[in-house]
VOTORLO-110993 format. One line per field, with one value per residue (C-alpha): z, x, y; residue number from 1. Coordinates in Angstrom, 3 decimals, padded with zeros to 6 digits. Last residue first. Layout:
N
up	[Z ...]
east	[X ...]
north	[Y ...]
num	[NUM ...]
***
This chain:
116
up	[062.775 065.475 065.501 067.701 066.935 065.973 069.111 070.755 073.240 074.302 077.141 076.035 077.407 079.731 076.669 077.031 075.559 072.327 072.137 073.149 070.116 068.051 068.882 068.751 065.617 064.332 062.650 060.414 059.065 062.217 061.677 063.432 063.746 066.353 065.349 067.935 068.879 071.082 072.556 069.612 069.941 069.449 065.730 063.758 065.511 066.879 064.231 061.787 062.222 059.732 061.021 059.128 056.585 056.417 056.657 056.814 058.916 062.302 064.105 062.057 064.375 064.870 067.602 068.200 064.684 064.453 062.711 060.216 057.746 059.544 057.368 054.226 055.623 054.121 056.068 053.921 052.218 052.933 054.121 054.571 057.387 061.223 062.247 060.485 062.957 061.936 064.440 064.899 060.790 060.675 058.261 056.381 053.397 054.699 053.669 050.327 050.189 050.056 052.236 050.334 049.399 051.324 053.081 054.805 057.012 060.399 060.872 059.249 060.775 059.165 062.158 061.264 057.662 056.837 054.268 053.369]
east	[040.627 043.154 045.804 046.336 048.912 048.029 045.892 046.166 043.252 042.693 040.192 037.755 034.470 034.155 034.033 035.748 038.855 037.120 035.123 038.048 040.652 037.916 037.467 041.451 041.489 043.196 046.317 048.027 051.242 053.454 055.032 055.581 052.017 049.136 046.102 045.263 041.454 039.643 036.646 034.280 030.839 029.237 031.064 029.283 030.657 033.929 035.343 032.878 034.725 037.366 041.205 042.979 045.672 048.330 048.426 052.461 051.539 052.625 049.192 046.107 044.289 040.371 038.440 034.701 033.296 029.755 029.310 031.839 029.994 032.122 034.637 033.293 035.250 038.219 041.768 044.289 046.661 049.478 049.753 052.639 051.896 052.541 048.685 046.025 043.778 040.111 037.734 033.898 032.800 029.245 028.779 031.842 029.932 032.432 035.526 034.753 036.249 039.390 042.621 045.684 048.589 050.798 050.880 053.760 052.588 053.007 049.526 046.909 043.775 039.693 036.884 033.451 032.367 029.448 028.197 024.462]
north	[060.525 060.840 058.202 055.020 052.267 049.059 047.426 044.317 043.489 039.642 037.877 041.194 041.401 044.597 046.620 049.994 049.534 048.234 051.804 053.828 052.233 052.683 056.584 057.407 055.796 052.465 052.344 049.737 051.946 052.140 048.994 045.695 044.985 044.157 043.247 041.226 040.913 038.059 038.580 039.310 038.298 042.143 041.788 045.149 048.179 047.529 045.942 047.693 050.551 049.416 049.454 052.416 051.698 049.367 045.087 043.906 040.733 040.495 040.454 039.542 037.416 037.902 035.734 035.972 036.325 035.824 038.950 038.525 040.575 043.875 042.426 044.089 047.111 045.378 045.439 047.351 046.111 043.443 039.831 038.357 035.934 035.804 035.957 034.696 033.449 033.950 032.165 032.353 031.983 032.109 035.056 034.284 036.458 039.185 037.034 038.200 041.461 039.894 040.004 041.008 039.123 036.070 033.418 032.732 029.612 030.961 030.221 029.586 029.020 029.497 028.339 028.186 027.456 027.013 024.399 023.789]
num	[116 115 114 113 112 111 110 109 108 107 106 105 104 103 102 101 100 99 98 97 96 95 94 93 92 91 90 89 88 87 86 85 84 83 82 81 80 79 78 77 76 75 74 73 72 71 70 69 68 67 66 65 64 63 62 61 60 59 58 57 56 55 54 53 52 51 50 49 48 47 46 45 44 43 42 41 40 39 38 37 36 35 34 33 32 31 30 29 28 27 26 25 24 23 22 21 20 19 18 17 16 15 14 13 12 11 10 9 8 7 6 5 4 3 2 1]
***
């Protein structure tokens, strides 16, 4: 029985859209994909990382509205940049307050903040 853990790329210009899949990576700790192309929206399937501890998608061209399963679904997670260079990744005003508040984070970078 495989399981993967730990996925990396970085700085490696990959490109196109996250898939829905990468919520079956059940196990998987680490995602650090930060630095890429990648576009679209994040997927709400996500929220099946629930092991996930560390989550890099900064400086990528992602858009839409983070899924609330990012601060609903992965109690492990410590580590969160999603930081990007435009305005069009956004998280709400709610999200942003419920990762602000937890007392575990060694690594906070939020898109921008809009109302819901």
């Amino acid at each position: 029985n495989l399981q993967v853990r730990q996925q990396r790329t970085r700085f490696e210009k990959v490109g196109g859209q996250l898939p829905k899949t990468i919520g079956k990576l059940w196990a998987v700790r680490e995602i650090q994909m930060w630095g890429n192309n990648l576009e679209g929206s994040i997927p709400a399937e996500i929220s099946g990382c629930v092991a996930l501890e560390t989550l890099g998608l900064s400086t990528n061209r992602l858009s839409g509205p983070v899924p609330e399963g990012i601060w609903k679904s992965m109690p492990n997670l410590s580590s969160l940049s999603l930081f990007q260079s435009t305005d069009e990744l956004y998280i709400s005003r709610e999200g942003a307050e419920a990762l602000k508040t937890r007392n575990q984070f060694k690594k906070l970078k939020l898109p921008s903040i809009r109302d819901a």
